[in-house]
Structure formats: C-alpha cells, structure tokens
DOLUM-513607 format. One record per residue (C-alpha): residue number from 1; x, y, z. Coordinates in steps of 0.02 Angstrom, whole numbers, always signed. Example, Ala and Ser with C-alpha at 12.3 -4.5 7.8 and 13.67 -1.06 7.14 Angstrom:
2
@nr 1	xx +615	yy -225	zz +390
@nr 2	xx +684	yy -53	zz +357
***
This chain:
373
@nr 1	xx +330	yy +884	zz +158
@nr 2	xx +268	yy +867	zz -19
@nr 3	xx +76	yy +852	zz -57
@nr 4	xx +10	yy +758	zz -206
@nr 5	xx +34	yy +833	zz -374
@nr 6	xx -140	yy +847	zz -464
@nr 7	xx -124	yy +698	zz -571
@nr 8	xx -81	yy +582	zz -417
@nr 9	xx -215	yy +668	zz -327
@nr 10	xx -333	yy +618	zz -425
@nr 11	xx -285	yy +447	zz -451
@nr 12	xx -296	yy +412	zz -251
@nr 13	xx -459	yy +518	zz -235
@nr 14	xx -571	yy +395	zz -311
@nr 15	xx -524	yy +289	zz -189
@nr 16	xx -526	yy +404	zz -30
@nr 17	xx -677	yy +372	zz +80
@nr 18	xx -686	yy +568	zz +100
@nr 19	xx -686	yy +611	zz -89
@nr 20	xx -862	yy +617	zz -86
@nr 21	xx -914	yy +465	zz -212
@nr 22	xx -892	yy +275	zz -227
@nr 23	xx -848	yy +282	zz -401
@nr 24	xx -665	yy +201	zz -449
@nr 25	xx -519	yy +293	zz -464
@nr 26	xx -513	yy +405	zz -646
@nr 27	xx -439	yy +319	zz -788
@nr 28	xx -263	yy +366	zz -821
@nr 29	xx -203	yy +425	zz -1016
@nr 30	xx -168	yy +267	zz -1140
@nr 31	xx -43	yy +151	zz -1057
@nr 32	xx +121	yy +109	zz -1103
@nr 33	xx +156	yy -88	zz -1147
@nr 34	xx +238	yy -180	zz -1006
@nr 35	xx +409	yy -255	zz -1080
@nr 36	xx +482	yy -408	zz -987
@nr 37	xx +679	yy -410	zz -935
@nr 38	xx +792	yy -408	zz -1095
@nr 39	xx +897	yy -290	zz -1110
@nr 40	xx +852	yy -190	zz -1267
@nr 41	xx +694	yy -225	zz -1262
@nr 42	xx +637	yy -67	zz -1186
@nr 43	xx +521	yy +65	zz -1302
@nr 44	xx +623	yy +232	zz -1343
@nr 45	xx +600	yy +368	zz -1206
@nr 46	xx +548	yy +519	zz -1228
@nr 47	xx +629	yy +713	zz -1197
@nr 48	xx +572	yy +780	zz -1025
@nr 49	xx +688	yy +933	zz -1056
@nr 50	xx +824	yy +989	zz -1163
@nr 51	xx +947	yy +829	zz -1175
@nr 52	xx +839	yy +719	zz -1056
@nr 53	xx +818	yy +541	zz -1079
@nr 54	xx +697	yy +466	zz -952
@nr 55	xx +623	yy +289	zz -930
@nr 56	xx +562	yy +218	zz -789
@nr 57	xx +577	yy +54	zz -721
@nr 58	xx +522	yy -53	zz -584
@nr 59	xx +538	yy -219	zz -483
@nr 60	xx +445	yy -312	zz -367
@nr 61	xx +453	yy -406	zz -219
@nr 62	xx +415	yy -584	zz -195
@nr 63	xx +220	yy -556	zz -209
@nr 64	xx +223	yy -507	zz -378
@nr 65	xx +160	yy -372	zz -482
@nr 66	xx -17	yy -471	zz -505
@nr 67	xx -33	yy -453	zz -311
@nr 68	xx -163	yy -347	zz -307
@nr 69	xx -80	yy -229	zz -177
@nr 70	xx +74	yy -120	zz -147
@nr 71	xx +182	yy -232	zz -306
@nr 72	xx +28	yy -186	zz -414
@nr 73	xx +24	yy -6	zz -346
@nr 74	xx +203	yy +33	zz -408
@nr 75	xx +190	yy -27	zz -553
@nr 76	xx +31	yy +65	zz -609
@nr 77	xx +115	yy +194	zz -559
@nr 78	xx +266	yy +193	zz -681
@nr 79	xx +159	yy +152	zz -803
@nr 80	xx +48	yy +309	zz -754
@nr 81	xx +206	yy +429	zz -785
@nr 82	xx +287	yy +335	zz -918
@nr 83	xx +124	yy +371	zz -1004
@nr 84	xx +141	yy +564	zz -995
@nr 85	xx +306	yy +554	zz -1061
@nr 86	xx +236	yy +457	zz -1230
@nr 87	xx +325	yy +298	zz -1191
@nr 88	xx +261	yy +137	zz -1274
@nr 89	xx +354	yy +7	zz -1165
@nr 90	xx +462	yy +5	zz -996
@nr 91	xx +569	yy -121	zz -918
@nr 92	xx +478	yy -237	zz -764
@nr 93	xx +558	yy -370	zz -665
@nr 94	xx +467	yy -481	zz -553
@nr 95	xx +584	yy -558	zz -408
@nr 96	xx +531	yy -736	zz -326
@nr 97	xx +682	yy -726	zz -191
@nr 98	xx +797	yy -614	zz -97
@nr 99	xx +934	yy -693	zz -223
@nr 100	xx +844	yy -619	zz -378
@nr 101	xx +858	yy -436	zz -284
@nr 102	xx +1023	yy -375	zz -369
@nr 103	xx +1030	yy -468	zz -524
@nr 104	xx +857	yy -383	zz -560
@nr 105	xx +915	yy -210	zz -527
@nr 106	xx +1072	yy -217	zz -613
@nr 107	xx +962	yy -299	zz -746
@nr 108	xx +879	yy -124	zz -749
@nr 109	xx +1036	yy -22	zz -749
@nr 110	xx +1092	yy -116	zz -895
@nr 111	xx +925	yy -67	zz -1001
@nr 112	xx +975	yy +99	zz -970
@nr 113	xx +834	yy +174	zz -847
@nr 114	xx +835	yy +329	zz -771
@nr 115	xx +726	yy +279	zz -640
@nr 116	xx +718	yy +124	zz -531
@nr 117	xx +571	yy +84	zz -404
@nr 118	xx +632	yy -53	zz -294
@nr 119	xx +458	yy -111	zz -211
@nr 120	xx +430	yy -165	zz -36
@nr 121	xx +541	yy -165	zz +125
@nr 122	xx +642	yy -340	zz +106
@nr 123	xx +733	yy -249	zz -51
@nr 124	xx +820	yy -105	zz +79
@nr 125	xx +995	yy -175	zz +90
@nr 126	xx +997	yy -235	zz -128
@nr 127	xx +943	yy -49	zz -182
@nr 128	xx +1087	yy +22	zz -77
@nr 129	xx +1209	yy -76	zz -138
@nr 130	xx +1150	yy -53	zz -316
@nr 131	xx +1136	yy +147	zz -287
@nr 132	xx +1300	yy +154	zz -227
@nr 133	xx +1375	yy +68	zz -366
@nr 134	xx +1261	yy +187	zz -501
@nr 135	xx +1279	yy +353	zz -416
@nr 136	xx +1190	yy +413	zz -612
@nr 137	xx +1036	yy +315	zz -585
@nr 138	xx +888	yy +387	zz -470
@nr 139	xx +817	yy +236	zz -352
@nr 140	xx +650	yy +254	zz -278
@nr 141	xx +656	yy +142	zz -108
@nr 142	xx +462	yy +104	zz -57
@nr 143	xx +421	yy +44	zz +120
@nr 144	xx +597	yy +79	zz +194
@nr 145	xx +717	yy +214	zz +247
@nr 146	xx +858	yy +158	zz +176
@nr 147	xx +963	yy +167	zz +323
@nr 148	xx +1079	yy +8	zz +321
@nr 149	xx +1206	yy -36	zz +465
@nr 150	xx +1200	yy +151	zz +525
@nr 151	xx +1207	yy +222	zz +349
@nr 152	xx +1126	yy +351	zz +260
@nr 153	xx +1059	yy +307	zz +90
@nr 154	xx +1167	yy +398	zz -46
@nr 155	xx +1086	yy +574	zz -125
@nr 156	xx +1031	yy +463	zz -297
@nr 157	xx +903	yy +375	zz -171
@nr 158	xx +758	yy +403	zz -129
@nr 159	xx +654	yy +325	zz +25
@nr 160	xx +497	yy +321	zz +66
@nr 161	xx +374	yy +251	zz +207
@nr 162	xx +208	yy +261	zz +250
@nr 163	xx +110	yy +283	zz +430
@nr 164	xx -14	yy +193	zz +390
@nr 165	xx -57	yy +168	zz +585
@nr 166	xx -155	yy +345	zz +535
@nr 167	xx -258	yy +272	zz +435
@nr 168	xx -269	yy +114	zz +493
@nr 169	xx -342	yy +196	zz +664
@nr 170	xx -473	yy +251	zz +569
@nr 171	xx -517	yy +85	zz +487
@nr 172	xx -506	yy +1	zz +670
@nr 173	xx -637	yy +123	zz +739
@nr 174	xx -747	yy +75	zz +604
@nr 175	xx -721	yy -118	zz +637
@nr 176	xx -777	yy -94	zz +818
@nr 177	xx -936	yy -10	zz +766
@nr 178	xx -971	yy -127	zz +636
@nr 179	xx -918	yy -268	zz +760
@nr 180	xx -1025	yy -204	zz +915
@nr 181	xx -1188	yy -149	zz +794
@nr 182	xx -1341	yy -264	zz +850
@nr 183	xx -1317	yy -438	zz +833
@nr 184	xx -1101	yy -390	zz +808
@nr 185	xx -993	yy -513	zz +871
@nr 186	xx -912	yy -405	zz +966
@nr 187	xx -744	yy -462	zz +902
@nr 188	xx -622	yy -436	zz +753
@nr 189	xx -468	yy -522	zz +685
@nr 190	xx -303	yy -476	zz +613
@nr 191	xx -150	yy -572	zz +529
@nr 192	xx +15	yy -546	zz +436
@nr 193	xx +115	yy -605	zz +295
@nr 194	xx +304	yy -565	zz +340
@nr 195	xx +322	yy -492	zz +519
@nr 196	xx +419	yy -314	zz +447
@nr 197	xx +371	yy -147	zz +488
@nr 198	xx +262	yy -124	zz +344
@nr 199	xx +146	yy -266	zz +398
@nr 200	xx +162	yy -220	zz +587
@nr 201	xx +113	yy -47	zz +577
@nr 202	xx -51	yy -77	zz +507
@nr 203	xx -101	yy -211	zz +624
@nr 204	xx -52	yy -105	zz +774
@nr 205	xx -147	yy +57	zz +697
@nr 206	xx -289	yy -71	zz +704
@nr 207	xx -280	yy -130	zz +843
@nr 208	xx -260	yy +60	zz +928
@nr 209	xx -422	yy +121	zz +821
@nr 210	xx -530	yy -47	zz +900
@nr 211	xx -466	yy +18	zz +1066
@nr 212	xx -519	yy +189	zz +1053
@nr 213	xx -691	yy +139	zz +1011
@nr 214	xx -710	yy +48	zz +1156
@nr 215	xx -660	yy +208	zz +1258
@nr 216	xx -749	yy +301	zz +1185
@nr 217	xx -920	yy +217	zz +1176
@nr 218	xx -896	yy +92	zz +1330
@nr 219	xx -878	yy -66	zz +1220
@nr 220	xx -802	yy -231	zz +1211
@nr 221	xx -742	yy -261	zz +1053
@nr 222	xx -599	yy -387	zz +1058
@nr 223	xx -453	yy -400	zz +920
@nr 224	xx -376	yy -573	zz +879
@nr 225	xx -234	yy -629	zz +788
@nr 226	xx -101	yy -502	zz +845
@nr 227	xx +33	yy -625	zz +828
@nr 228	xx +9	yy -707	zz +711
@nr 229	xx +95	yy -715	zz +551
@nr 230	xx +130	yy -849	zz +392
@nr 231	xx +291	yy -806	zz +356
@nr 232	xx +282	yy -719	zz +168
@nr 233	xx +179	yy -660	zz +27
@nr 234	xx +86	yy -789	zz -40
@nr 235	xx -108	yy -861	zz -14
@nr 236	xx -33	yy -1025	zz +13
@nr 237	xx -86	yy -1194	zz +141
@nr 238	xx -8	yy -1076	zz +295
@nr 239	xx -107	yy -916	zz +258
@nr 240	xx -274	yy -1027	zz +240
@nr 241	xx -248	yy -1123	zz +392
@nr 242	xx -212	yy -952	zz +470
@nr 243	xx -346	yy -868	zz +430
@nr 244	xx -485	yy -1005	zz +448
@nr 245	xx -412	yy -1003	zz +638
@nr 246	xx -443	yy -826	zz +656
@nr 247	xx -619	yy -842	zz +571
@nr 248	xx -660	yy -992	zz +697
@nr 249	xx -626	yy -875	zz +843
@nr 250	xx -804	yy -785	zz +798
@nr 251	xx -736	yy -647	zz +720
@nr 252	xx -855	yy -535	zz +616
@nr 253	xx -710	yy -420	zz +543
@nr 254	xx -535	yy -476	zz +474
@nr 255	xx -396	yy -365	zz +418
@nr 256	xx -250	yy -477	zz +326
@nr 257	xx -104	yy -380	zz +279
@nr 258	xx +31	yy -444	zz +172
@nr 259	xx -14	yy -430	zz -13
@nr 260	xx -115	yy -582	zz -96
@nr 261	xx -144	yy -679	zz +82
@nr 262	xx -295	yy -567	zz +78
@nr 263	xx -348	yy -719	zz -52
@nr 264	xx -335	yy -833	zz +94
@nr 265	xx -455	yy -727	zz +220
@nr 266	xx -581	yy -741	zz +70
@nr 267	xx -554	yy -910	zz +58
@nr 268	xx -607	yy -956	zz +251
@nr 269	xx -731	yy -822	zz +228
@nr 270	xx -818	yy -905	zz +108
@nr 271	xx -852	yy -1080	zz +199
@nr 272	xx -893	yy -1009	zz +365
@nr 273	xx -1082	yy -1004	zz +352
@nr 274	xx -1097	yy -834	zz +415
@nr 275	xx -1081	yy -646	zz +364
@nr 276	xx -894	yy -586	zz +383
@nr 277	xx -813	yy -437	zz +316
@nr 278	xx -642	yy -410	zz +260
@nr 279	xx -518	yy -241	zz +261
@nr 280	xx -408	yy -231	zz +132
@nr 281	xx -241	yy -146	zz +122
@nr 282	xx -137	yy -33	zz +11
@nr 283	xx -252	yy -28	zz -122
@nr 284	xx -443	yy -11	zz -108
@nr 285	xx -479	yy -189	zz -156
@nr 286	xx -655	yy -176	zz -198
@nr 287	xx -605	yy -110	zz -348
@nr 288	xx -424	yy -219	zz -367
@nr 289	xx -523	yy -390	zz -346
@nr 290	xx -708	yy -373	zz -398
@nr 291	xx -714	yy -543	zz -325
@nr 292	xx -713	yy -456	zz -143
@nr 293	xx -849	yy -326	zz -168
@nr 294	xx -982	yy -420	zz -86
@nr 295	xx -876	yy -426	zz +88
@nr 296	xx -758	yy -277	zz +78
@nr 297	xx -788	yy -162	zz +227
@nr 298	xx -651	yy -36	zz +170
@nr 299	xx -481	yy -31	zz +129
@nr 300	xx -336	yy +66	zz +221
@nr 301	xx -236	yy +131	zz +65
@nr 302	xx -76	yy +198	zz +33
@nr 303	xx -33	yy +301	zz -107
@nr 304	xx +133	yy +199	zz -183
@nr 305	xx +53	yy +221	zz -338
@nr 306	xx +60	yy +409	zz -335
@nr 307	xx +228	yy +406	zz -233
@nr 308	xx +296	yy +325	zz -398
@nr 309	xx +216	yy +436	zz -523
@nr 310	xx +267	yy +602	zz -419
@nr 311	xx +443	yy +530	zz -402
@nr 312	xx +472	yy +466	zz -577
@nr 313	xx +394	yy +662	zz -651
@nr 314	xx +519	yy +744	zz -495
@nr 315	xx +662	yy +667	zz -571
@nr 316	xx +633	yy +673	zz -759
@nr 317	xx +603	yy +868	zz -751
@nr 318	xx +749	yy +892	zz -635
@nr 319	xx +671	yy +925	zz -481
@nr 320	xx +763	yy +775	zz -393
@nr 321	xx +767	yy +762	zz -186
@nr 322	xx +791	yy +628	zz -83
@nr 323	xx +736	yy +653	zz +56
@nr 324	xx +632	yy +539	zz +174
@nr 325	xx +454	yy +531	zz +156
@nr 326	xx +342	yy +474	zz +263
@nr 327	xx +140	yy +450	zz +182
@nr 328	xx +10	yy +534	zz +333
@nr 329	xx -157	yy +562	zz +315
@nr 330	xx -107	yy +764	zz +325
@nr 331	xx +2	yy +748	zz +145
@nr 332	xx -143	yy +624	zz +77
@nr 333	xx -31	yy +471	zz +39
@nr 334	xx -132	yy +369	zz +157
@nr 335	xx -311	yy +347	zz +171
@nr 336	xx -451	yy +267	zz +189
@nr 337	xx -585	yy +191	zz +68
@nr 338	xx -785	yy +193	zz +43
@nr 339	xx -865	yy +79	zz +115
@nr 340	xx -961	yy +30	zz -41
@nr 341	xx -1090	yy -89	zz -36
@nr 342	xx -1065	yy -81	zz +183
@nr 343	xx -1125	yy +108	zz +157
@nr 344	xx -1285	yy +70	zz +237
@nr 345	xx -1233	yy -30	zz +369
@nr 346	xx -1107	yy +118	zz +464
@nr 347	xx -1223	yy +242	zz +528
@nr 348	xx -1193	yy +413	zz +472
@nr 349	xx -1145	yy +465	zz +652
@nr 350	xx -1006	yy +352	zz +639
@nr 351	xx -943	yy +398	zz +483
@nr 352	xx -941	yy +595	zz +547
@nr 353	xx -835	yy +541	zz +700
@nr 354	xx -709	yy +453	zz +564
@nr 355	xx -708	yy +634	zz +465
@nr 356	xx -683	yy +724	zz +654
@nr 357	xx -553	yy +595	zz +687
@nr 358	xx -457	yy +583	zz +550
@nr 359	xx -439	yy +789	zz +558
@nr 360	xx -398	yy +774	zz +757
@nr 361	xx -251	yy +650	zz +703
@nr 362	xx -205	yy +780	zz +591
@nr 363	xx -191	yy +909	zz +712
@nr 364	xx -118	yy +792	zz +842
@nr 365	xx -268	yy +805	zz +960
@nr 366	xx -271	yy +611	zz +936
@nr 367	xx -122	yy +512	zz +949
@nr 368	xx -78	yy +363	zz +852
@nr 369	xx +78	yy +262	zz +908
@nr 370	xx +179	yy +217	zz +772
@nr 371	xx +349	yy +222	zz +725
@nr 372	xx +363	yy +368	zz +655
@nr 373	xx +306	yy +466	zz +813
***
C-alpha cells in the first residue's frame, strides 16, 4: 500500500500528534484561484509530461466546501497539486442534494478536467455512473469503495476509504483518561450527522478506545450517544438539540462527527456552565476553526487532503492505479492531533501509552474492530 509522498507528508505532519510540535501544518506554494462552475471558465493547465494536459477538479457533498472538515480537506488538496502544476484557477462545484450529484460531475467533464474528486460516501453510485460513461477521465472516489450492486468500479476510478477506527481508538483512550482524571466525570459523549460508514466507524473506534481504558486501568468511563444521529450535514435546530442532550447527560468529552455539526457541540458547549472538551474529526480543528482552540482536546484526522494531492500528481505524471485504498495509521493517512492547549492536562504517561498503542495497532498486537478487518 502506498505511503505519503513527501509533499503530502508534510502537509499532514503538522497536524500529527506524534510529529513532535504543535505548530500548524506548513504552508503550501502560492494557491491557485478557485473558479466557480462555468464551463470555460477554468485557468489554462499546465504540461505534466510530453502532450499532457492536466487540471483538477473537485465537488462536494452536501456540507460544503466551507465545512471545515473532509469537503474542505479535498479541496485544499486540489488546490495543493494544482499549485505545483502552475495553474491559476480550477473548476469547484458545491452540491446541496443527491439531485445536484451528476449534473455537477458532468458539469466537470464538460470543463475538460483530467481529474475529478467526488467527495464523501453519499456520491458512490453518481461517480460510477459518470466514470462509466467517461472511461478518459480519472475519478477519485473518497470515503467509498465504489462497489455498486455487486460491481467493481471501472479501471478510470479510483476509491478510497479510511479506518479511521485506528485512530479513533487512540483518541477514545485519551477521552477516558481525560474523563476519569480527578474531579472527571467519568463519562463521554458521541453523535452523528448521517448514519454511513464514514460517520459509524469513528464513533465505534471511540467507543472501543473508551473501553480499553477501562480494561486496562480498572475504570468506569461511560460513552453516550451511540445512537444517535441528526440525519445530515448541517449545524442546524436537530444537531443543537442533539448535542445539548448529550451535554445534559454530564458528559465531560464529546466527539461529533459529521462535518459542520461539530458547530452545534460548540454551541451547547458554550451555555453549559462547565468545562467540556470537544474531538474533532478529519481535520485537526484547532487549527480549521480558531474559534474551538480553547476546548479542542484533539482531533482524529484523516489525510483526504493528501489522498487528493497524491492522486491528482499519480495521474498527471502517468502513474495511474486504481486500486482500493484504505488510510491506517501504518501508511499515515490517519492520525491523530496535539492536544494543544490540553497538553498539560494528559499526563505524559498517558501520552507514551498512546505512542505504544498506536505502534501495537500497527503491528496487530491490538485489535481494532472495524470494517476493514
């Protein structure tokens, strides 16, 4: 399985609790402008080799690029290669519904890219379709395999997942410790946006990591909010209610996963009259919301961003494959962050025992249920 190229490397290491600093991630070259949907209005690409015309292109799901998470990721990470290339624009579609899936990627097609990211699990079935019927264009899948009624995605797609159970385990352990310190509550919280696999599997990872603190240091940390979901994307009425539920339960530690409902969690957070800290996901979000920093325990990341940028240089310089991956700790395409301004408040045993565990998942000498396992 592929490991980061240098350039994506060192985009995710700022972020990686293990990199050694709590500085943010290293500025990437100039960026390219960020065109909006009409065709032709896409900046001239560049050569990547003899004859090669490359330009990258990407489109969200519902949440939008401006959600601070895995929407945001993939973009930033077009932009990231389209900057090595010299471009000064690429194509972006946001999509508010499933209906917008297909018109949005042939939309692409038509402005002639080379390379479409299709972003988030709910677009699966729309990026088939559209692959099949542009067997010239590369597709970049993220957060699904591709694998529709039984079916293979074709050769000009690519697919790729994330276990981020991994390194969710690891952010779970540190909950409980946090959670059980003197004075803890002795109890953490979870909830979801959309109840999909790539919501699921962090909750579950979680949940698995709380567990195996309490076996391992005879505590009674309790997780909340298992089942619950809103229902989407958005830090709306349903997410709020939600998570002030959750925080009402005595909670002292709340994971939401699902893009911006994270906004929600803060929300309740901030009119409960009490410390609470919050886990972010995908990206490290003390650093994608500033507004967070003062209760942002860690984040459990995955690399889409450097997925994107590896995938986008792969196909430009003719390296194409696509084949499956799947982001583990061992390949570095999932992670977890500092915990910034927490730093002083996880003892330094515990954060050894994260560095032991994370290299015992590794070698398999823990196991972390997840799907791909």
């Amino acid at each position: 399985m592929k490991k980061l190229t240098r350039i994506s490397a060192l985009v995710f290491s700022g972020a990686l609790l293990f990199a050694g600093c709590g500085a943010p991630p290293a500025a990437t070259p100039e960026a390219p402008a960020i065109v909006e949907t009409e065709p032709g209005t896409a900046g001239d690409a560049v050569i990547a080799e003899p004859g090669a015309h490359v330009l990258p292109c990407v489109v969200s799901d519902s949440g939008g690029f401006d959600d601070r998470s895995f929407n945001q990721s993939a973009l930033e990470g077009t932009q990231d290669a389209a900057s090595q290339f010299g471009l000064t624009a690429f194509p972006r579609i946001e999509s508010n519904a499933e209906t917008d899936f297909i018109p949005n990627l042939e939309n692409l097609v038509t402005q002639n890219c080379t390379l479409i990211t299709a972003t988030g699990f709910n677009l699966a079935a729309a990026t088939v379709q559209t692959a099949n019927a542009h067997p010239d264009v590369h597709f970049l899948l993220v957060d699904n395999n591709g694998v529709i009624d039984g079916q293979q995605p074709p050769g000009n797609l690519k697919p790729v997942e994330f276990d981020t159970a991994q390194a969710a385990f690891l952010a779970g352990y540190v909950a409980a410790a946090y959670s059980s310190r003197e004075g803890g509550a002795n109890h953490v919280g979870t909830f979801g946006g959309g109840e999909i696999p790539p919501v699921t599997i962090f909750m579950h990872g979680f949940e698995q990591g709380v567990n195996y603190y309490n076996e391992q240091n005879g505590t009674h940390v309790q997780v909340t909010g298992m089942n619950s979901f809103t229902g989407g994307f958005e830090a709306n009425a349903t997410a709020l209610t939600m998570a002030q539920g959750i925080v009402e339960q005595g909670v002292d530690v709340i994971l939401p996963v699902g893009g911006p409902i994270y906004q929600s969690a803060q929300a309740a957070i901030a009119t409960a009259g009490r410390p609470i800290a919050i886990i972010g996901v995908d990206s490290d979000l003390f650093y994608s919301d500033p507004s967070t920093q003062e209760i942002v325990l860690t984040s459990i990341l995955k690399n889409i961003r450097g997925v994107v940028h590896d995938t986008v240089l792969n196909s430009a310089q003719g390296n194409w494959d696509s084949s499956h991956l799947v982001g583990t700790l061992e390949n570095g395409y999932v992670g977890i962050a500092p915990f910034h301004n927490f730093e002083d408040q996880i003892p330094q045993d515990v954060r050894d025992k994260v560095a032991q565990l994370e290299q015992d998942i590794i070698a398999g000498r823990v196991h972390v249920d997840s799907p791909f396992n």
